[in-house]
VEXKOLDREN-166094 format. One record per residue: residue number from 1; residue in three letters; y, z, x of N, C-alpha, C in turn. Coordinates in nm, 4 decimals, decimal comma. Each point is the difference from the previous one (the first is absolute). Layout:
<atoms>
+-----+------+----------+----------+----------+----------+----------+----------+----------+----------+----------+
!  nr ! rest !      n.y !      n.z !      n.x !     ca.y !     ca.z !     ca.x !      c.y !      c.z !      c.x !
+-----+------+----------+----------+----------+----------+----------+----------+----------+----------+----------+
! NUM !  ALA !        Y !        Z !        X !        Y !        Z !        X !        Y !        Z !        X !
...
+-----+------+----------+----------+----------+----------+----------+----------+----------+----------+----------+
</atoms>
This chain:
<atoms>
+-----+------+----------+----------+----------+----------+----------+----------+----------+----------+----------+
!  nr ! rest !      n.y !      n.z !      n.x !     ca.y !     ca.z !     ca.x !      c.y !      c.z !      c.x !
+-----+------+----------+----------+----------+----------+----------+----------+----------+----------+----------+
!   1 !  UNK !  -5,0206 !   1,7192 !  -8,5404 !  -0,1344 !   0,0530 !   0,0182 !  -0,0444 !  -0,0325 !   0,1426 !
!   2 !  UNK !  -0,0618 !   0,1309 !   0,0522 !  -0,0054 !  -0,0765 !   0,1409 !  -0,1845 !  -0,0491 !  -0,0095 !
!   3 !  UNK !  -0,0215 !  -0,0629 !   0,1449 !  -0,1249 !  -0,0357 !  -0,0122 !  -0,0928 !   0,0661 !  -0,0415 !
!   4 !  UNK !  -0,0315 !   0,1123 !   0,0559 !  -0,1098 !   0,0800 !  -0,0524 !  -0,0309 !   0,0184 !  -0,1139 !
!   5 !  UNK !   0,0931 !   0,0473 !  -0,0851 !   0,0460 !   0,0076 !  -0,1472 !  -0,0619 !  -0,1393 !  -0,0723 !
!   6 !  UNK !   0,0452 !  -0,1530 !   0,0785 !  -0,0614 !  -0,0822 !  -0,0527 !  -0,1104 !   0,0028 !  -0,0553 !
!   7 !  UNK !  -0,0488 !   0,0331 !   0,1857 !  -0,1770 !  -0,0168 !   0,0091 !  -0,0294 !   0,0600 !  -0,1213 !
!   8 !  UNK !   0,0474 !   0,1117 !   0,0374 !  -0,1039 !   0,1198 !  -0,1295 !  -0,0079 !  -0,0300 !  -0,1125 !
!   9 !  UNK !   0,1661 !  -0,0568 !  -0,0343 !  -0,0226 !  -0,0634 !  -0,1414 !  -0,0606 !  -0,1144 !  -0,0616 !
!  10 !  UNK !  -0,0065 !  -0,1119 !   0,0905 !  -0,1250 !  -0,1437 !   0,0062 !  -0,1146 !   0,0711 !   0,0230 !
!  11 !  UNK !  -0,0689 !   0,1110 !   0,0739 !  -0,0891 !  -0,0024 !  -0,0132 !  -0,0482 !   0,0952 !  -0,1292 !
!  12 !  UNK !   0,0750 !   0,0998 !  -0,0613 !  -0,0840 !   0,0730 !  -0,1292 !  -0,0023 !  -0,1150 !  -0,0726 !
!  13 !  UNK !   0,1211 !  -0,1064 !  -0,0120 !  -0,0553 !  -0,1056 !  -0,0883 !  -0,1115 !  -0,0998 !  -0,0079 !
!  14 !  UNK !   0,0052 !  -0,0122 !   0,1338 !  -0,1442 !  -0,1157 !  -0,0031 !  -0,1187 !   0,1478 !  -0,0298 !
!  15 !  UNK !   0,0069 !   0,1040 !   0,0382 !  -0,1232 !   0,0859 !  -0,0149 !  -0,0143 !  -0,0058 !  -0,1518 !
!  16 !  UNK !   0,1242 !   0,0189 !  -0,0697 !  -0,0214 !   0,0272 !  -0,1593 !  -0,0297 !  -0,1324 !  -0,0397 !
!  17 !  UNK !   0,0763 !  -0,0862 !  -0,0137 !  -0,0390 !  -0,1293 !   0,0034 !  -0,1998 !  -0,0300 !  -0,0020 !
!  18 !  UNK !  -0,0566 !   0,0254 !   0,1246 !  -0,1061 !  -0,0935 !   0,0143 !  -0,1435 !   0,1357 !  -0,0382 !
!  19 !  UNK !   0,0741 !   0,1260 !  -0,0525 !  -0,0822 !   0,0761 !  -0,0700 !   0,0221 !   0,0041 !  -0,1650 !
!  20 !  UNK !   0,1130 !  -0,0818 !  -0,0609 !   0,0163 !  -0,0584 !  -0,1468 !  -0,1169 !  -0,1134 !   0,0370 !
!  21 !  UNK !   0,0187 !  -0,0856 !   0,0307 !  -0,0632 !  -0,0977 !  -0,0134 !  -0,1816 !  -0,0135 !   0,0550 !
!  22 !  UNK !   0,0355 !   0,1158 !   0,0759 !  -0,1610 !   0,0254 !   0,0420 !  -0,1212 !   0,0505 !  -0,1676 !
!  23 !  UNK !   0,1058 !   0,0842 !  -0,0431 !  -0,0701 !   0,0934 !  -0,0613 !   0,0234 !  -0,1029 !  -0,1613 !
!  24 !  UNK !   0,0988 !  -0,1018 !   0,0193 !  -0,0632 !  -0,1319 !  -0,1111 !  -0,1039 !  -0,0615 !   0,0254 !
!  25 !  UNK !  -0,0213 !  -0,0472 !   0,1002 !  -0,0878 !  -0,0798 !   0,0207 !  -0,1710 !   0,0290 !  -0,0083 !
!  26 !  UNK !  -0,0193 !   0,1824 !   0,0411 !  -0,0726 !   0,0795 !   0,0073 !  -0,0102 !  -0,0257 !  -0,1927 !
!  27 !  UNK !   0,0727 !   0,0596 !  -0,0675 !  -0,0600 !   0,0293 !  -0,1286 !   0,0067 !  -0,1446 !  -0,0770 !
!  28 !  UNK !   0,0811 !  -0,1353 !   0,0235 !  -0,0783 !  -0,1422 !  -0,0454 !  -0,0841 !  -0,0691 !   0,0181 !
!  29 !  UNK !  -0,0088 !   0,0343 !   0,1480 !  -0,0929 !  -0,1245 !   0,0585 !  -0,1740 !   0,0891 !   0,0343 !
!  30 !  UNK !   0,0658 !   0,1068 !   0,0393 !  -0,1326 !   0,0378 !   0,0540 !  -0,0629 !   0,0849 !  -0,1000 !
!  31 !  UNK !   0,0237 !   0,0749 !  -0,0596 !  -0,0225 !   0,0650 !  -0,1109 !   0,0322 !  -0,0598 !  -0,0889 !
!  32 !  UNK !  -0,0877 !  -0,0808 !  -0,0123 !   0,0438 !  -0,0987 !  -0,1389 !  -0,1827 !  -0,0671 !  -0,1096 !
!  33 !  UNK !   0,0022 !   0,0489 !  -0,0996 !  -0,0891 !  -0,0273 !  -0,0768 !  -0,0546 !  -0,1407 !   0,0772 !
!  34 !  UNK !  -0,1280 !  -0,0702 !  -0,0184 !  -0,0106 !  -0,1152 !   0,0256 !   0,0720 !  -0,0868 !  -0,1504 !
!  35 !  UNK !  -0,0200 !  -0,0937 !   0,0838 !   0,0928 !  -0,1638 !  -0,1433 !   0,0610 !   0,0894 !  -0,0438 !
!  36 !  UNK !   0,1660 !   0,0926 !   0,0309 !   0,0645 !   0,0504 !  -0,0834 !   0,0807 !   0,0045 !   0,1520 !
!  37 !  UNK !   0,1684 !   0,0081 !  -0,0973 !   0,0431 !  -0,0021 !   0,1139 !   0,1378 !   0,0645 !  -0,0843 !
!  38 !  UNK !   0,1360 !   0,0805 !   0,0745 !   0,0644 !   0,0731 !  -0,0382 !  -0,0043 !   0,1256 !  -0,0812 !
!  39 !  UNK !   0,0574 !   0,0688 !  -0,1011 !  -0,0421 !   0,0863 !  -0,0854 !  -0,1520 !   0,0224 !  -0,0869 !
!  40 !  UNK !  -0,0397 !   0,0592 !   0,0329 !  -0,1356 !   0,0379 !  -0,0767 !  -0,0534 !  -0,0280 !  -0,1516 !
!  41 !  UNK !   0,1365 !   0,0533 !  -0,0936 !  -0,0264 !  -0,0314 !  -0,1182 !  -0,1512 !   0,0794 !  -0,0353 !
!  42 !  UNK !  -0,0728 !  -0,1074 !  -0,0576 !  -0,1511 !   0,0395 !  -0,0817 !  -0,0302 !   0,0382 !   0,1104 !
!  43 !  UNK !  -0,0370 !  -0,0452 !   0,0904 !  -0,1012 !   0,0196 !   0,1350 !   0,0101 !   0,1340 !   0,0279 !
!  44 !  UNK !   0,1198 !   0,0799 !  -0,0026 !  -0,0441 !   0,0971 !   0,0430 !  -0,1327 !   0,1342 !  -0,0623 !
!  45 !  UNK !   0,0081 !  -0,1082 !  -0,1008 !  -0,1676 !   0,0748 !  -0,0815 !  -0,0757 !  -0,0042 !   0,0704 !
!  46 !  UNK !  -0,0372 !  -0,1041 !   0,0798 !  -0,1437 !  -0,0975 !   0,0511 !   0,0338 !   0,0792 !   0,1032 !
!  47 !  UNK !   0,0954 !   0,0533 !   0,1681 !  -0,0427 !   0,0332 !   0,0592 !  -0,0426 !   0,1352 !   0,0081 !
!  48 !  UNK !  -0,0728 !   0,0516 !   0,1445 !  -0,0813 !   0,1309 !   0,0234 !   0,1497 !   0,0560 !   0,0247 !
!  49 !  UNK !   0,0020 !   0,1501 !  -0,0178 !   0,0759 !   0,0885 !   0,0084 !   0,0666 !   0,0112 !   0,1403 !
!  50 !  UNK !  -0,0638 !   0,0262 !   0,1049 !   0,0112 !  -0,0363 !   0,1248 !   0,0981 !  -0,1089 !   0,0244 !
!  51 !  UNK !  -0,0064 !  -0,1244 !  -0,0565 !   0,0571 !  -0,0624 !   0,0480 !   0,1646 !  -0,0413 !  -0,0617 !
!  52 !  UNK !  -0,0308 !   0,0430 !  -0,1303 !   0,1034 !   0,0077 !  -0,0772 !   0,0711 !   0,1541 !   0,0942 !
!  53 !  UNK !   0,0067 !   0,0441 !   0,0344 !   0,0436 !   0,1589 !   0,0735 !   0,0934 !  -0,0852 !   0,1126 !
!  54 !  UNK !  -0,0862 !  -0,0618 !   0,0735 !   0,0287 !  -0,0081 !   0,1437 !   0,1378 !  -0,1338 !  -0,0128 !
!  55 !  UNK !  -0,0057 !  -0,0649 !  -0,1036 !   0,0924 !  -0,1008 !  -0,0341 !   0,1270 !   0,0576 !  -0,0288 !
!  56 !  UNK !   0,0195 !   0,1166 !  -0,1002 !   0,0755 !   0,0288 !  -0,0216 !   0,0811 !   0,1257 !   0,0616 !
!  57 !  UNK !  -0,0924 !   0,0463 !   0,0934 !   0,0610 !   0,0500 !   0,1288 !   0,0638 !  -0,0724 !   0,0482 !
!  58 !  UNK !  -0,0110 !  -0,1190 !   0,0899 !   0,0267 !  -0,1636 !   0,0547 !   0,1848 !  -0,0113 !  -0,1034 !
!  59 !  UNK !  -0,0437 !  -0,0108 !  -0,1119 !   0,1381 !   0,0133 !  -0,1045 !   0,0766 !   0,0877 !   0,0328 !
!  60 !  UNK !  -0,0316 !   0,1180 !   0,0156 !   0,1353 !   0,0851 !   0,0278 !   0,0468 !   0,0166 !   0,0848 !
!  61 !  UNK !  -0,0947 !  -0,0323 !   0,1043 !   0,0501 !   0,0267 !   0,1449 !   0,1086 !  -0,1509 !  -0,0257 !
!  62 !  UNK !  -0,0424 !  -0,0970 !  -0,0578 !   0,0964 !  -0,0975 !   0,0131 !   0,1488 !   0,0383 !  -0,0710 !
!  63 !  UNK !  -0,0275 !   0,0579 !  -0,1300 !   0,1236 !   0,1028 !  -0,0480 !   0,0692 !   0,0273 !   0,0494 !
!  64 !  UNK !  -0,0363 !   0,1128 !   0,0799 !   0,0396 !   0,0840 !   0,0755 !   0,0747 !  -0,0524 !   0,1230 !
!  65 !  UNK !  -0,0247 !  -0,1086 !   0,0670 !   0,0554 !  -0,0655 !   0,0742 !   0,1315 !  -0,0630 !  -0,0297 !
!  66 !  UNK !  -0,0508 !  -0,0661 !  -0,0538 !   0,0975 !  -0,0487 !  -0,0693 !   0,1467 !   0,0830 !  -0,0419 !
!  67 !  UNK !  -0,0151 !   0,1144 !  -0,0407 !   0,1016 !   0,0947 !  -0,0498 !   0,0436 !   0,0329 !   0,0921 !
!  68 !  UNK !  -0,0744 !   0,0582 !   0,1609 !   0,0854 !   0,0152 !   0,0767 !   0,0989 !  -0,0967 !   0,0528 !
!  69 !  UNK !  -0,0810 !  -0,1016 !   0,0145 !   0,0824 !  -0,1139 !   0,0450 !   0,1396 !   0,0034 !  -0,0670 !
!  70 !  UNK !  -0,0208 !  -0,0511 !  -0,1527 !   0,1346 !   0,0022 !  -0,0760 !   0,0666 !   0,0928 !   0,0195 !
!  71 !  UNK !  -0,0210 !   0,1427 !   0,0357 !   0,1522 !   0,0819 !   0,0349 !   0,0354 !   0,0016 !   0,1293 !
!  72 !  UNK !  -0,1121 !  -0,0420 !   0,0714 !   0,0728 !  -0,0226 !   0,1560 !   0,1046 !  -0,1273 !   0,0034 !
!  73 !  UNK !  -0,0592 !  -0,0615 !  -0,0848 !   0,0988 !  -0,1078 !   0,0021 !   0,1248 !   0,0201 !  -0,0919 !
!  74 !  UNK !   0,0181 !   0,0881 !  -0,1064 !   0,0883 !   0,0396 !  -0,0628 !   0,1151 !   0,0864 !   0,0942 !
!  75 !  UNK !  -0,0695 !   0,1069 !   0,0673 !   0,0407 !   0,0741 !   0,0991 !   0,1120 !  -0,0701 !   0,0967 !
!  76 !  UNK !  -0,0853 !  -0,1039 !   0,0798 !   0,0577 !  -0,0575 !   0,1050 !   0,0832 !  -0,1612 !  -0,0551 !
!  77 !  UNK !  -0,0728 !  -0,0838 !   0,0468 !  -0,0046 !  -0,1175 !  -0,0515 !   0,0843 !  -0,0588 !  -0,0885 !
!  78 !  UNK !  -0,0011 !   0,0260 !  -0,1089 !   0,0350 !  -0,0554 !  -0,1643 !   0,0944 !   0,1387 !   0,0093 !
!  79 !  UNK !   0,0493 !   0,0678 !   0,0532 !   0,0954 !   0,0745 !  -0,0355 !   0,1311 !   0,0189 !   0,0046 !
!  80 !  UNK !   0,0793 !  -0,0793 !  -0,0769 !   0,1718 !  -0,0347 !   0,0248 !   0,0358 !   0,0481 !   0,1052 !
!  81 !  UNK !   0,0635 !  -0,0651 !   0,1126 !   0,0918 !  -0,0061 !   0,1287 !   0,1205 !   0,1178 !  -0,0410 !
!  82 !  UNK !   0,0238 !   0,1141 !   0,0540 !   0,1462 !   0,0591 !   0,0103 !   0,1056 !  -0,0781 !   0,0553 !
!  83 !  UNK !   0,0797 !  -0,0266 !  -0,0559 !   0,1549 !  -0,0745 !   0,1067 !   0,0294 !   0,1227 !   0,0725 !
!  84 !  UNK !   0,0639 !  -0,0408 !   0,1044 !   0,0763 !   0,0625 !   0,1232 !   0,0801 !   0,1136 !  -0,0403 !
!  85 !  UNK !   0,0625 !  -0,0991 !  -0,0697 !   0,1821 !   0,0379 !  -0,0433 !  -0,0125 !   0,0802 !  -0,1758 !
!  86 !  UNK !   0,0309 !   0,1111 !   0,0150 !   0,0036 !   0,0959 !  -0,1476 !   0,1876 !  -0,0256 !  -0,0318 !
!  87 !  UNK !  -0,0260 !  -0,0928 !  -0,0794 !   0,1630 !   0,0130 !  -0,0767 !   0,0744 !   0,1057 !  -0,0608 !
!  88 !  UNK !  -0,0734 !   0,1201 !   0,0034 !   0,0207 !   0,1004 !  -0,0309 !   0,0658 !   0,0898 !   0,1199 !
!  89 !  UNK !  -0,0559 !  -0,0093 !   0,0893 !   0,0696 !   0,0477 !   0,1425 !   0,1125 !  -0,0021 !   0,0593 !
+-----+------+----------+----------+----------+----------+----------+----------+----------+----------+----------+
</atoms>
């Protein structure tokens, strides 16, 4: 792989990378019921519509990230090495 190729490829990862984790942090921490923390459960009765919306936007975009990530990394990455040499040849 030559350099460039690197770059490109360290960098979609840190991009996918720190937009998974953006878009966690977005729908736990910040969008997050008060005194409640992770999955919603009951709560999601108690909140306004609005905000229950905008959270679970926050969720898919994290989804969604996520999925790309995993086939880029399926793609490239995590994807068995060819040998050189075809014994068949």
């Amino acid at each position: 792989m030559t350099l460039p190729q690197r770059v490109a490829h360290w960098t979609i990862l840190f991009v996918l990378g720190t937009g998974f984790l953006a878009a966690l942090y977005m729908t736990f921490v910040v969008f997050r019921p008060e005194a409640h923390g992770g999955p919603m459960f009951e709560a999601a009765k108690t909140v306004p519509l609005d905000f229950f919306v905008r959270r679970r936007v926050y969720a898919l975009e994290a989804w969604m990230t996520f999925g790309f990530l995993a086939v880029y990394l399926a793609l490239t990455s995590l994807r068995p090495r060819r040998s050189d040499s075809n014994p068949e040849d």
